[in-house]
C-alpha positions as CSV (number, residue, x, y, z in Angstrom):
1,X,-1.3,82.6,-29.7
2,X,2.3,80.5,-29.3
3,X,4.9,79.3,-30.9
4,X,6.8,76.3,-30.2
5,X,6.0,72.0,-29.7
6,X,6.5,70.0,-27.3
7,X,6.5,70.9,-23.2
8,X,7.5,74.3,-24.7
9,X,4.3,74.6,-26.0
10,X,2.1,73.3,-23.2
11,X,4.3,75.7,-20.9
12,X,3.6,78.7,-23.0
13,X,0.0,77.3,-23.2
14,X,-0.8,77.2,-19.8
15,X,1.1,81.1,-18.7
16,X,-1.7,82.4,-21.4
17,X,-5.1,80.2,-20.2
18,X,-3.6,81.3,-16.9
19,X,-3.5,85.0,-17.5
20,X,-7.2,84.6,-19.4
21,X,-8.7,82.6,-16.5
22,X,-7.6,85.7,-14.0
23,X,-8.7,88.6,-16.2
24,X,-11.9,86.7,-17.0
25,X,-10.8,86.6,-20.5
26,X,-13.1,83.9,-22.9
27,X,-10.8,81.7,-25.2
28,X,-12.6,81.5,-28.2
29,X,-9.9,80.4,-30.2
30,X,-6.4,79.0,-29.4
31,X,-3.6,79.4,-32.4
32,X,0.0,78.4,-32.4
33,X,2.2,78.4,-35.7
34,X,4.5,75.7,-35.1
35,X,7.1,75.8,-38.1
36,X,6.6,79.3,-38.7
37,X,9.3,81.7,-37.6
38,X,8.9,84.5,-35.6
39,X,12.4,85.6,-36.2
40,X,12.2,86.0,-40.0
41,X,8.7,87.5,-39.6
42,X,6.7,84.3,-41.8
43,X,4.2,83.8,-38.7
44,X,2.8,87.5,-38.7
45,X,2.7,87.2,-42.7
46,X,1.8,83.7,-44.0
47,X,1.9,82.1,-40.4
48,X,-1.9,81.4,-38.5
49,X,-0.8,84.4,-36.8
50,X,-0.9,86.3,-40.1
51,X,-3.9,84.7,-41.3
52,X,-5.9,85.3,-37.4
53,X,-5.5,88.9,-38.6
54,X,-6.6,88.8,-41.9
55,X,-9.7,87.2,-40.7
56,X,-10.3,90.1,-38.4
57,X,-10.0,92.6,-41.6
58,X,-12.3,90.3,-43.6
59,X,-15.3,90.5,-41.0
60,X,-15.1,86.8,-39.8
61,X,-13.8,88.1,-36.0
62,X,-14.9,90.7,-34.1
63,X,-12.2,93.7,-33.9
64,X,-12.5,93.9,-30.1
65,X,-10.6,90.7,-30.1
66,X,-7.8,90.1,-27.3
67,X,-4.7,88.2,-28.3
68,X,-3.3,86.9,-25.2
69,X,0.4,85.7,-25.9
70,X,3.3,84.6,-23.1
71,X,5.4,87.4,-24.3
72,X,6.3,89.6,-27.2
73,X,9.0,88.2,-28.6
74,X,6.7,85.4,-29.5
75,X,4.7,87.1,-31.9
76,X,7.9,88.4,-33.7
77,X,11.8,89.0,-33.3
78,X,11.8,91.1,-36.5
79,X,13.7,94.5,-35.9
80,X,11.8,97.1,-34.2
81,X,10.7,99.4,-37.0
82,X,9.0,96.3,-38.1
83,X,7.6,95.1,-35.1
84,X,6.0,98.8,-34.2
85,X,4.1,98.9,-37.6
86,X,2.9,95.5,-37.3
87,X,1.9,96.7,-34.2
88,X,0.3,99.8,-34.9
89,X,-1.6,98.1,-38.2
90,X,-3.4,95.1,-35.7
91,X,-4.5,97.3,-33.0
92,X,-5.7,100.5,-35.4
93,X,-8.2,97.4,-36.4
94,X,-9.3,97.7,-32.6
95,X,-7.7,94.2,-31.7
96,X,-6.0,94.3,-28.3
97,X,-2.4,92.3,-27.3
98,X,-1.9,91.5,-23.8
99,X,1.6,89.7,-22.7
100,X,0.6,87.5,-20.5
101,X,4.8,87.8,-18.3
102,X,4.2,90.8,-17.5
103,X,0.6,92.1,-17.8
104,X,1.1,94.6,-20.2
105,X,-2.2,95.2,-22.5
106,X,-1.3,97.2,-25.9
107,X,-4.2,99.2,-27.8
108,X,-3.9,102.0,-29.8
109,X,-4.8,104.2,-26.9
110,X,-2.1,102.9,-24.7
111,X,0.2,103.4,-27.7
112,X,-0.6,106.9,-27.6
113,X,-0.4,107.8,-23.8
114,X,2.2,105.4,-22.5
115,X,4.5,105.4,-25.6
116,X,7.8,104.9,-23.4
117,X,6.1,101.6,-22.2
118,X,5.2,100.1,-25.7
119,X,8.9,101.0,-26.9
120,X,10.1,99.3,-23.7
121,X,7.8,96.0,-24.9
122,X,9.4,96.8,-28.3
123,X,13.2,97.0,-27.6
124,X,12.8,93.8,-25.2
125,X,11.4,92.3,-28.1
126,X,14.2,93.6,-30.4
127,X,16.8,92.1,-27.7
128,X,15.4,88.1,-28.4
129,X,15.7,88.8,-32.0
130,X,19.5,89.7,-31.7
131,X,19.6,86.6,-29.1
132,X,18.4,84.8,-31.5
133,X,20.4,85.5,-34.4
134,X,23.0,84.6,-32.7
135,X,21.8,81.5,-30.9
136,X,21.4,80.6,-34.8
137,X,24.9,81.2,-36.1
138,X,26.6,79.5,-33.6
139,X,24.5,76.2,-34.2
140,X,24.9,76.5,-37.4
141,X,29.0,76.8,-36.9
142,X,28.6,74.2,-34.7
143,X,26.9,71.6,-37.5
144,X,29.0,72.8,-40.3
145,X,32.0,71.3,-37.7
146,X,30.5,68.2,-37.5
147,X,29.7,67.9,-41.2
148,X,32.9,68.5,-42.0
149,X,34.3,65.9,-39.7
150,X,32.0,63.4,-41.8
151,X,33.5,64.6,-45.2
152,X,37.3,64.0,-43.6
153,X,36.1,60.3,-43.4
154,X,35.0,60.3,-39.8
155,X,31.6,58.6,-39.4
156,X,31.4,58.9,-35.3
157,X,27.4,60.1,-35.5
158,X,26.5,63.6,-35.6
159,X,23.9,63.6,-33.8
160,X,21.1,60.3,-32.0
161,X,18.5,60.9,-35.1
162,X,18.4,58.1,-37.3
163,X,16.0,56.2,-39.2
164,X,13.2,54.2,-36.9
165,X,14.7,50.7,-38.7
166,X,18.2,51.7,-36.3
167,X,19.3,52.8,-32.8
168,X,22.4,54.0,-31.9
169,X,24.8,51.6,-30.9
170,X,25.4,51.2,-26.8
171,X,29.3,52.9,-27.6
172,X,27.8,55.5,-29.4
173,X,30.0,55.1,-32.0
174,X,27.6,54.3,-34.9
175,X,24.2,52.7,-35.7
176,X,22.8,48.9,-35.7
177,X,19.6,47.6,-36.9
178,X,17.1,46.8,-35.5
179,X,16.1,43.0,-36.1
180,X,12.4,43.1,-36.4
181,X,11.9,46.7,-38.4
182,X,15.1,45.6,-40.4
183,X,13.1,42.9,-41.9
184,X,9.9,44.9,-42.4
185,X,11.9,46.9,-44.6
186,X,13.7,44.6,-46.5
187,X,10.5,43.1,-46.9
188,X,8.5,46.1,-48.2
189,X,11.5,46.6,-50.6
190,X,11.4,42.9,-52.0
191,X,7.2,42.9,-52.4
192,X,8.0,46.5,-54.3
193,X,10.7,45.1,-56.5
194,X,8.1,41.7,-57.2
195,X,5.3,44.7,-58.4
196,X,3.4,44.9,-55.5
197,X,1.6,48.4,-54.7
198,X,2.4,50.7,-52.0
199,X,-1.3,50.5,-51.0
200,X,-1.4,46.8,-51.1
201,X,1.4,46.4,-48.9
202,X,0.2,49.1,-46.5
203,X,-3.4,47.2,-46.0
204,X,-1.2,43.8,-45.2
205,X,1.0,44.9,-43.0
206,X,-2.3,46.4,-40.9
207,X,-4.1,43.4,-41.1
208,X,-1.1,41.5,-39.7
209,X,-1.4,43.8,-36.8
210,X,2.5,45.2,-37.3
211,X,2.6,48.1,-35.4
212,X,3.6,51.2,-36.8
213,X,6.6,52.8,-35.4
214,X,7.4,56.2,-34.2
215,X,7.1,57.5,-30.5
216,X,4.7,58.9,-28.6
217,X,2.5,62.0,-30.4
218,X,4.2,61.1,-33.6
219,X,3.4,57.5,-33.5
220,X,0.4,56.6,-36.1
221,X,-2.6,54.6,-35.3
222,X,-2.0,52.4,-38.3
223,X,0.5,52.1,-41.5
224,X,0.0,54.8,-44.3
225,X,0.9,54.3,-47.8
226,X,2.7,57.5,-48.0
227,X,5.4,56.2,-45.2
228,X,6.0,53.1,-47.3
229,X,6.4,55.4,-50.0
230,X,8.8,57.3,-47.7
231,X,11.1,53.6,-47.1
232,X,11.1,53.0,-50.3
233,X,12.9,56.5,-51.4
234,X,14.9,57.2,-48.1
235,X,18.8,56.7,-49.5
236,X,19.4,55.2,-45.8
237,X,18.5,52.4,-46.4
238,X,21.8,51.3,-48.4
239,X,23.6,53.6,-45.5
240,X,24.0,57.0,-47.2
241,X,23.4,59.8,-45.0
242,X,22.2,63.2,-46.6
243,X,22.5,66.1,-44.5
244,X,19.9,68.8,-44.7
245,X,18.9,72.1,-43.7
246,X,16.1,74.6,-42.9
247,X,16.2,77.9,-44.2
248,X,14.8,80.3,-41.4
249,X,10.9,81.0,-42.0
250,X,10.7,78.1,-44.0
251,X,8.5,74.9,-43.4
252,X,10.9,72.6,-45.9
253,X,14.5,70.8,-45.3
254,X,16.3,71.0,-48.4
255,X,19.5,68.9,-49.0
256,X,23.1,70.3,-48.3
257,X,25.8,69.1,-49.9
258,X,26.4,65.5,-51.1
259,X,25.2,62.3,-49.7
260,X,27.8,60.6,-47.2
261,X,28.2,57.0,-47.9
262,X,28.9,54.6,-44.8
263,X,27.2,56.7,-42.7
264,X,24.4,54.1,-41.7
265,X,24.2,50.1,-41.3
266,X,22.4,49.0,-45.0
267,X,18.9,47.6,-44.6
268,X,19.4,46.2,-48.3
269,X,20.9,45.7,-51.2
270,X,22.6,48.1,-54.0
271,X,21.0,46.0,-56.6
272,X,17.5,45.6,-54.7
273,X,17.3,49.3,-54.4
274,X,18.3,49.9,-58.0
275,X,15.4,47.8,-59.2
276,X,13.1,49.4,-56.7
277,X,14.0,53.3,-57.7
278,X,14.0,52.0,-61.6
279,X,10.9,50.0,-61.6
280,X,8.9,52.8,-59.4
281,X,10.8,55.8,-61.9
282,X,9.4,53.8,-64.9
283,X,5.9,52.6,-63.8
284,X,5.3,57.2,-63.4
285,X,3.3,58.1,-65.8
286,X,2.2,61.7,-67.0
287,X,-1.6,61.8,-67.8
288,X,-1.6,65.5,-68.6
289,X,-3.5,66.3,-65.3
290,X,-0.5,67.2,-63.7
291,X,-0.7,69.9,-61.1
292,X,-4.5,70.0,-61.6
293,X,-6.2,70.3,-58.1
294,X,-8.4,67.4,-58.4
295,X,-9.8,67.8,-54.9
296,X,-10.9,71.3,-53.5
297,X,-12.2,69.9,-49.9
298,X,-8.3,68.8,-49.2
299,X,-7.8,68.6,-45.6
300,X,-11.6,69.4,-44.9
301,X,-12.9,66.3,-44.8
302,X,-13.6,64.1,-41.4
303,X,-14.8,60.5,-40.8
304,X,-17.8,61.1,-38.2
305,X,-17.1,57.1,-36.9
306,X,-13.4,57.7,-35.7
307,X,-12.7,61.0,-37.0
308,X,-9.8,61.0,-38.8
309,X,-9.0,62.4,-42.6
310,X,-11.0,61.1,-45.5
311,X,-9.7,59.9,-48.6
312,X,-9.5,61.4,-52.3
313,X,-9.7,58.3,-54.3
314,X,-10.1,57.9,-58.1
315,X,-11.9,55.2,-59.3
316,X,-12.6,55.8,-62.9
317,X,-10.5,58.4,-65.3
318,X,-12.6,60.4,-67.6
319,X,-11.8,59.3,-71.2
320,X,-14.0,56.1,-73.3
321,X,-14.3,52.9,-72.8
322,X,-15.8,50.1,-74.9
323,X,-19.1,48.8,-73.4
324,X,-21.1,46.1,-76.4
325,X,-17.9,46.6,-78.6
326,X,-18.8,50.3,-78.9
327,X,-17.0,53.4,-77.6
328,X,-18.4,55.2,-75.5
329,X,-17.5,58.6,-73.9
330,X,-16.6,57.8,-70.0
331,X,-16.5,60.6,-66.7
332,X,-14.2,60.7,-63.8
333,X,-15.9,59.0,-61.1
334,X,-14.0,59.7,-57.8
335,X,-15.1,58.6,-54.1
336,X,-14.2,60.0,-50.4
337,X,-13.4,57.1,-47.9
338,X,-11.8,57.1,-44.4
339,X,-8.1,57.0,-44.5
340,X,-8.4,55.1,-41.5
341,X,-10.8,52.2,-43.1
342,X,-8.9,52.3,-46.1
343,X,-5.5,51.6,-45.0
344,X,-7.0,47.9,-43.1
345,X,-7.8,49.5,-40.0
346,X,-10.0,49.4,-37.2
347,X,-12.6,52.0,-38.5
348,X,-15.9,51.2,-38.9
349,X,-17.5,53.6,-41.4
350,X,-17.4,52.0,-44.6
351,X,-19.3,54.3,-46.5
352,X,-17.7,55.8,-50.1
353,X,-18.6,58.7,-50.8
354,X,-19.0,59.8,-54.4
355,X,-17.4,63.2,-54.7
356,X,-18.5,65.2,-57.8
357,X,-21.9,66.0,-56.7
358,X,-20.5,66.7,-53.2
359,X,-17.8,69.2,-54.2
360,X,-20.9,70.7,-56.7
361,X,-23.0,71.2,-53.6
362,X,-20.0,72.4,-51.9
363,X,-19.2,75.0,-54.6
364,X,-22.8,75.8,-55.3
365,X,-23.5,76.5,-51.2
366,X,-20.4,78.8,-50.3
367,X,-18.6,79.6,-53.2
368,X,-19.9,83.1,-53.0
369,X,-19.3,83.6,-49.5
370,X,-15.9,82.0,-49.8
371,X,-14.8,84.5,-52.5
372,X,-14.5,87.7,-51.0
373,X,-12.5,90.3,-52.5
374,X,-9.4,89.4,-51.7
375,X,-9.4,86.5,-54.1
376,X,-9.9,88.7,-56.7
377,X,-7.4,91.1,-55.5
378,X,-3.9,92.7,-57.5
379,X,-1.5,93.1,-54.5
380,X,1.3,94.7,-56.3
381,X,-1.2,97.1,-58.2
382,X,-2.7,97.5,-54.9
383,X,0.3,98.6,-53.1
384,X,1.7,101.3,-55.5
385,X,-1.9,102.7,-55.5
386,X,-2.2,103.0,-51.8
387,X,1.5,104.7,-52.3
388,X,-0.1,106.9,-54.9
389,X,-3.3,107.7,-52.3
390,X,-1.3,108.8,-50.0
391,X,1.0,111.2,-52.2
392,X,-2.0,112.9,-53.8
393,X,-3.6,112.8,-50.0
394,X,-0.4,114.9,-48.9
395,X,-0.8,117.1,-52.2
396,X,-4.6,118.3,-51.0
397,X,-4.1,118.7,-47.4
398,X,-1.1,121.0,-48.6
399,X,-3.1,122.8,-51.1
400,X,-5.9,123.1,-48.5
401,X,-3.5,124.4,-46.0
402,X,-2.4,126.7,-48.4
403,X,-5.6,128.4,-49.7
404,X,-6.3,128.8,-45.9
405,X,-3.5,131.3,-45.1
406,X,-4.2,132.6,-48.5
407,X,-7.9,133.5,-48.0
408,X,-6.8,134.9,-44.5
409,X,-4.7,137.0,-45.7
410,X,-6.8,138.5,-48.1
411,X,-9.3,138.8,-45.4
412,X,-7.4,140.9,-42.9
413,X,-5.3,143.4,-46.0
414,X,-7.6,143.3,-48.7
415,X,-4.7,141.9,-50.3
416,X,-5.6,141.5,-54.1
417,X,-2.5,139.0,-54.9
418,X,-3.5,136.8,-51.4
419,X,-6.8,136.7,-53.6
420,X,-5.4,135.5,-56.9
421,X,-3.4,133.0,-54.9
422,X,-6.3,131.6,-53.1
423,X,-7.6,131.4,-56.2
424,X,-5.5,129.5,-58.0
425,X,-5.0,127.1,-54.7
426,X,-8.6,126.3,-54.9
427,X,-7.8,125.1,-58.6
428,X,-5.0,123.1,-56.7
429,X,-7.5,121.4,-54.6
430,X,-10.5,120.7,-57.3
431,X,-7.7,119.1,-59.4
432,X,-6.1,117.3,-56.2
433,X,-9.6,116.0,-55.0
434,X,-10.5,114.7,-58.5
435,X,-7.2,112.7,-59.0
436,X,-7.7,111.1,-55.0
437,X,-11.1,109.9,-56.3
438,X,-9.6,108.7,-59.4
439,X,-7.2,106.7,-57.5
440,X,-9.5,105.7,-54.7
441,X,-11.7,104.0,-57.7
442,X,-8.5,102.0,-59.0
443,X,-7.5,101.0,-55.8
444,X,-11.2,99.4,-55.0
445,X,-10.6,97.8,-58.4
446,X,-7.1,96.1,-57.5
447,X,-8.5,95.8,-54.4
448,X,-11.2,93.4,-55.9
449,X,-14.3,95.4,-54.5
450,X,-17.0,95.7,-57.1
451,X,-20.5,95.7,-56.7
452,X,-23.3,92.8,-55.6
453,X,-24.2,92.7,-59.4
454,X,-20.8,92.5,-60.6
455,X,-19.4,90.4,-57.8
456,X,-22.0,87.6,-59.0
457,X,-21.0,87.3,-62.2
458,X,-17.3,87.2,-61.5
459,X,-18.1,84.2,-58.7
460,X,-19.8,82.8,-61.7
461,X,-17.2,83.0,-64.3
462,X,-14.7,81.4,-61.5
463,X,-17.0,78.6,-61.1
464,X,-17.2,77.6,-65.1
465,X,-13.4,77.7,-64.5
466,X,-13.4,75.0,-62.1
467,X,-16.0,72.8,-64.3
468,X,-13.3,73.8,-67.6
469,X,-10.7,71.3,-69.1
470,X,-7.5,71.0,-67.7
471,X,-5.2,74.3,-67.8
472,X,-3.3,76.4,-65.9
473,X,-5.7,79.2,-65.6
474,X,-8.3,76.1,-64.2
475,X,-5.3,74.6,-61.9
476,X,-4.5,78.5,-60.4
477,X,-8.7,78.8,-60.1
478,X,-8.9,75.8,-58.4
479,X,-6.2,76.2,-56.1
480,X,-7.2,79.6,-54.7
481,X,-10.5,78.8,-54.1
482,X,-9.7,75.5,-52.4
483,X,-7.8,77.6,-50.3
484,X,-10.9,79.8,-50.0
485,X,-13.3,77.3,-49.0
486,X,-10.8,76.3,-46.0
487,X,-11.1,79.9,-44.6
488,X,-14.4,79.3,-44.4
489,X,-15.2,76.0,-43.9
490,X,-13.6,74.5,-40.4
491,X,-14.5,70.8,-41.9
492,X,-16.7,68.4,-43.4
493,X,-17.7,65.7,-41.2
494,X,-19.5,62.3,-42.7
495,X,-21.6,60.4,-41.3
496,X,-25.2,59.4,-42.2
497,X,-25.4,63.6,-43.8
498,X,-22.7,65.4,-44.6
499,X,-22.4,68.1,-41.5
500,X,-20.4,71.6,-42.8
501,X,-18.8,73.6,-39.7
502,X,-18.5,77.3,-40.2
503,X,-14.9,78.6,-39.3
504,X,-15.1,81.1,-36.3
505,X,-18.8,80.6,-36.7
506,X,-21.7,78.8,-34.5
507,X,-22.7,77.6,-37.5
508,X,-23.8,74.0,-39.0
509,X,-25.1,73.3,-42.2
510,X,-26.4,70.0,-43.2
511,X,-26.1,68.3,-46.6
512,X,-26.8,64.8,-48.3
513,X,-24.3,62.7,-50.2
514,X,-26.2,64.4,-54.1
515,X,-24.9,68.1,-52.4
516,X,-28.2,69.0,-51.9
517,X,-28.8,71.3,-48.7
518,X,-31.5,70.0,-45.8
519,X,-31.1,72.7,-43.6
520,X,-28.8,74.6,-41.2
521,X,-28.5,75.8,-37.4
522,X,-26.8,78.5,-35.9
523,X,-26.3,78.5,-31.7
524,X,-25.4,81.9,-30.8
525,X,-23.7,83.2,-27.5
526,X,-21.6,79.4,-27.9
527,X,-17.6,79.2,-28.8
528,X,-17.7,77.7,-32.6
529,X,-16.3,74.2,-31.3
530,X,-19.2,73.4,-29.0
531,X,-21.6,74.9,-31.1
532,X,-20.6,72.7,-34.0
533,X,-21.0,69.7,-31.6
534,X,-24.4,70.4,-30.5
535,X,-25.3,71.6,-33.7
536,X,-24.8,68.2,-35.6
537,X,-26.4,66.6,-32.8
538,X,-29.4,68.1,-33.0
539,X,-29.6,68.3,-36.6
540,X,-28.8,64.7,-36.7
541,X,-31.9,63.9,-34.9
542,X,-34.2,66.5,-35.8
């Protein structure tokens, strides 16, 4: 478990496999939550940090888990309190967190007889997140500088960034274009102003063999529509500059301030641009499907021919259509392609899948595995109960305590009032122990624990959701349990079946292209990834 990109992350990367490979330590799974900030606390809450531990709680890892990271400071800088009962709540699960700088290994034994040492771990840990606060004010004193510099006129650049059309001049005193990319802008804005489609001008620009510009990691293997789309709305290219930031914990730049005009070398004209931004504003239409989740496999599915992303694509929209002068009524027909193929490139699998009766199988195979109870779960309710638990839990072992001295009492003076006491403290404790079970029963219920009976029938009610018209109870439904299906499902791959890879799991399960299941295998003893590699193998050719 790191955090981090870059040679930061391979560094951090290779202390941990280090520390695993000497302490015969099996990596079954290797998490990192680039974006997520350890300082404000998101990675241990909505990070894959947070969500490694809520798989753990749900069953799908074993509680005798290890997680190995390069030190503690990288799990979180939050302030110590905070850090101890996170602490405390992932190791009281069983799970085990070894620092891989210094050694240390934290259970909740160790907690318990070498408490000096965890507090030692802690406060260390509390030191990086005061280092880091501070790290973080300055730099942010240090942009605000420079930002106002540009708003006194001075457009020296802030920093080398700038849009892959320009470079930095050799002076380093402002921008210049780029010949070649200049033109391939200018050019997508023109084909855009003439009506041409995003998609359209992608699959040319492929097909011409352009090559698509970044560096390194973060170059593509081909054009995307969605980068055009990015060209075509990035205010640089008339040479305004908007400055942004990024909120700690957050994953999103939002804009700061006004745009600064002059800032970069213009790619094309005011009046091209205006046409572009007023022809694309006008041509946006609102269907009344907006917001609805149309696909629920959303980053699930894989090409098996180059394995890359497959494609939500909709073909038909459900509504009439006159066939023999007639109206008749018409359904959505939508298809899954590879991006990859799609976009003009040099992908193979040409297949289009028709999605309906794939997300029906989908649904109809795992949807009950894939809504466990916290889907169904009221976390405020549940939080003011467990509060509540607790209080009346105090109330009973107090009145317990009490009757105890009470009945001793009476037992050694033949004290009549100890008696009447005792008495009335075992009312205490009937009337404690049936408001505890009271509460324990609402808390299963915001909890979303109900029986196997009832459990069914809710799953069931949740799936004539998803089938329902368009609303926002179907658009929350569909959301949540497309977020459902990815805790369970590691991906989809297509090929000549449809191969499903259980998350965490050795375990395969093969499908045709109707949703129909043909039959699954399960490798035990094998880490997940090679398990689902050999598994679709020998499915394939059984």
């Amino acid at each position: 478990m790191e955090q981090g990109k870059g040679s930061t992350l391979e560094r951090q990367l290779q202390v941990v496999e280090r520390y695993c490979a000497q302490h015969q330590l099996e990596i079954i799974e290797r998490v990192t939550d680039e974006g997520s900030s350890a300082y404000a606390g998101t990675n241990v809450q909505t990070g894959n940090l947070g969500e490694l531990i809520r798989r753990v709680e749900a069953g799908r890892l074993p509680r005798d888990i290890t997680i190995v990271v390069e030190q503690l400071d990288r799990i979180s800088r939050l302030p110590p309190a905070k850090v101890i009962a996170w602490i405390q709540r992932v190791t009281d699960l069983g799970v085990s967190i070894a620092t891989a700088n210094d050694g240390y290994v934290i259970t909740a034994e160790s907690i318990s007889t070498n408490l000096m040492g965890f507090m030692g771990l802690v406060f260390n840990s509390f030191r990086a997140h005061e280092e880091s606060r501070h790290k973080s004010e300055r730099l942010a004193a240090s942009w605000k500088i420079k930002r106002d510099r540009l708003g006194n006129g001075d457009r020296r650049p802030i920093t080398g960034v700038c849009p892959a059309w320009l470079r930095i001049d050799p002076n380093k005193v402002g921008f210049e274009l780029i010949p070649d990319r200049a033109a391939i802008v200018h050019e997508i804005f023109q084909r855009s102003a003439d009506g041409e489609g995003k998609r359209s001008i992608t699959i040319d620009l492929n097909r011409r063999g352009i090559e698509p510009w970044g560096r390194g990691k973060s170059q593509a293997t081909a054009w995307h529509s969605s980068y055009v789309q990015k060209i075509l709305f990035n205010p640089a290219v008339i040479g305004d500059f908007q400055p942004h930031t990024k909120p700690r914990g957050s994953t999103r730049r939002v804009p700061l301030g006004e745009p600064i005009s002059g800032y970069f070398p213009p790619v094309v004209s005011e009046k091209l641009w205006a046409t572009v931004r007023g022809s694309r504003k006008a041509s946006r239409g609102n269907d009344g499907q907006r917001g609805q989740v149309n696909n629920l496999l959303s980053g699930l599915c894989r090409c098996g021919s180059c394995g890359g992303p497959m494609v939500y694509q909709v073909k038909t929209h459900e509504g009439t259509r006159l066939r023999g002068g007639v109206s008749q009524p018409q359904r959505q027909a939508s298809y899954l392609s590879c991006a990859l193929r799609v976009r003009g490139g040099s992908c193979d699998h040409a297949n289009h899948y028709r999605y309906e009766p794939i997300e029906k199988g989908i649904v109809s195979a795992f949807l009950h595995s894939a809504l466990t109870d916290r889907f169904f779960e009221n976390s405020d309710g549940a939080a003011s109960l467990v509060d509540a638990e607790y209080r009346a839990l105090r109330e009973l072992e107090t009145a317990k305590a009490r009757a105890k001295r009470m009945l001793d009492l009476f037992e050694e003076t033949g004290d009549q009032e100890a008696r009447e006491r005792w008495l009335g403290a075992r009312t205490e404790i009937e009337a404690a122990e049936a408001a505890t079970n009271a509460l324990r029963v609402r808390l299963e219920h915001a909890r979303g624990s109900v029986s196997p009976e009832m459990h069914i029938n809710r799953v069931a009610a949740v799936q004539d959701l998803l089938d329902g018209p368009p609303s926002d109870e179907r658009r929350d439904a569909r959301m949540r349990t497309a977020s459902s299906l990815r805790e369970l499902i590691d991906h989809i791959e297509f090929n000549v079946a449809l191969y499903v890879a259980i998350r965490g799991a050795p375990t395969v399960v093969e499908m045709d292209v109707t949703g129909e299941i043909l039959g699954d295998i399960t490798i035990p003893n094998t880490p997940p990834d090679e398990a689902h590699a050999a598994g679709k193998l020998k499915l394939r050719w059984e």
